[in-house]
N, C-alpha and C positions, 0 to 999 in steps of 0.2 A: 634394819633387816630382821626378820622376824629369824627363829632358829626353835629348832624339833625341841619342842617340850618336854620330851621324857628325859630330857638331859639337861633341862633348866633347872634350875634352886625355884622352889616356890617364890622365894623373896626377890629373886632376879624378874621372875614373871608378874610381880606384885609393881615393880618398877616401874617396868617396860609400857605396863595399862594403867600406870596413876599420874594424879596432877591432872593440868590442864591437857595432856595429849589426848587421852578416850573421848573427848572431846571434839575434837578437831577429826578425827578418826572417826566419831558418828555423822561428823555433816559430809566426809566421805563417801558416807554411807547412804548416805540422802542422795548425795549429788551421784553415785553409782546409780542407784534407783530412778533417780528425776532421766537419767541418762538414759538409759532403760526405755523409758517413760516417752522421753522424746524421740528416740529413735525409732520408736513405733509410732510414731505421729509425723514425720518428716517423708515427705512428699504426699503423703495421705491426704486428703483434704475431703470435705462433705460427707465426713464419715456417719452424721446424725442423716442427712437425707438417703447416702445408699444404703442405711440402715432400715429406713422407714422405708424404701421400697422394694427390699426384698418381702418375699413371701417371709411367712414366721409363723411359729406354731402359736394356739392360743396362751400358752402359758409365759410367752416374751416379755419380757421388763421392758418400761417404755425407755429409749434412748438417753432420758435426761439422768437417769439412775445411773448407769455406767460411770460415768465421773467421778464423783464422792466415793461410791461404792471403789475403785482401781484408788483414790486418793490416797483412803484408811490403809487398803490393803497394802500399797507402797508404805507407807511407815512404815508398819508393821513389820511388815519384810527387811525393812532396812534398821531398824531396833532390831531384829532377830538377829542380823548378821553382825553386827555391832556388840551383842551379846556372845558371842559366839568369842570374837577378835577378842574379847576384854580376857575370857578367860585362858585361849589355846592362840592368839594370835592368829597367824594365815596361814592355811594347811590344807589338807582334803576337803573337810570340810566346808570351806568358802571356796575351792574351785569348783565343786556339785552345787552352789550354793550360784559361784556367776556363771554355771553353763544355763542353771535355770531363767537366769536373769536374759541368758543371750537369747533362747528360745521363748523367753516373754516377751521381747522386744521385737522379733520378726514376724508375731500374729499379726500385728493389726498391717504391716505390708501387705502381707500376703492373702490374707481377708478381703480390706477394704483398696488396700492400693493395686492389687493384680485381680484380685475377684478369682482367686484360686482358694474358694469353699473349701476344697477335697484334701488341699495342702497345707488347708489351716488348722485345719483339724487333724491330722497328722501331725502336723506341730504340736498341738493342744495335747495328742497321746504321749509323746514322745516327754511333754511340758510336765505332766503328772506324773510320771512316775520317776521325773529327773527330783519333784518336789517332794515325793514320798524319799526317795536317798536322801534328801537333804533333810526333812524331818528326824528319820532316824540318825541318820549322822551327827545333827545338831541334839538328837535327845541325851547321846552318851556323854553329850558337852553341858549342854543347857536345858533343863526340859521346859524352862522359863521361854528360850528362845524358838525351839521342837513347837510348843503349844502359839505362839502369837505367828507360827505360818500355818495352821492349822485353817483360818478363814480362808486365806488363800487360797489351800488347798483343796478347800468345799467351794471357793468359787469356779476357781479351773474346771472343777467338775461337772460345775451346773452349765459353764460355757462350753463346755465340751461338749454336751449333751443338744445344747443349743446352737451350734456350731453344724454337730449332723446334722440336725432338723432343718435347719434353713438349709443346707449344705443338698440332701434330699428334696425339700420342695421347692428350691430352685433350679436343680439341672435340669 
């Protein structure tokens, strides 16, 4: 059980994140993320065709990018959080950290599985600036971990943007 750090020995906290546990605790970390990951793909299905037939603006990435592109970003996110646990353990900062994760994972229902445009993007507003609290949060901790959600953060954005757009030349 994790316990308030301002009242931890450094060397008790030194414990607690070495060995073989920060370990097991990063594939956590992965498997939170992959969870994530999959909950936003469960009941979804033909999300590359009702992608390619909505309207899009010209500047759309073609559907096959999205994959790789959401892979890295999952790492990354999930090394950021993992960087985070190593040094303060579970706190504030990973509950702003899995509310983001919660609102990551109910885009693509709500996008692709109800075709509520209006409400994914919504999410998406709501999604960035849960990810800006969690950058700063995580900077006063990590800026190692702050800086590797930073892609993330420039992705949300450009989906966000993308998100109106189709959001607009489909209603």
């Amino acid at each position: 059980m994790a316990t308030d750090d301002s009242t931890t020995a450094p060397e008790e906290r030194s414990r607690r994140t070495s060995g073989a546990r920060p370990w097991v605790v990063l594939l956590g970390f992965v498997a939170a993320v992959a969870v994530a990951a999959a909950i936003g793909g469960l009941g979804v299905q033909n999300t590359t065709e009702t992608y390619q037939d909505l309207q899009q603006p010209s500047w759309a990435p073609p559907s096959w990018l999205f994959g790789p592109v959401w892979t890295v970003l999952y790492l990354l996110i999930a090394l950021a959080g993992w960087l985070v646990w190593r040094r303060v353990g579970f706190g504030p900062a990973l509950v702003v950290y899995a509310a983001q994760l919660v609102l990551n994972a109910i885009w693509t229902p709500l996008f692709f599985g109800a075709g509520w445009l209006g409400l994914a993007f919504a999410d998406l507003v709501v999604l960035w600036f849960l990810i800006g609290t969690t950058v700063v949060a995580f900077w006063r901790i990590s800026r190692t971990a702050a800086a590797l959600l930073l892609p993330y953060w420039a992705w949300v954005t450009f989906a966000g943007a993308l998100n109106f757009a189709v959001w607009q030349l489909n209603s």
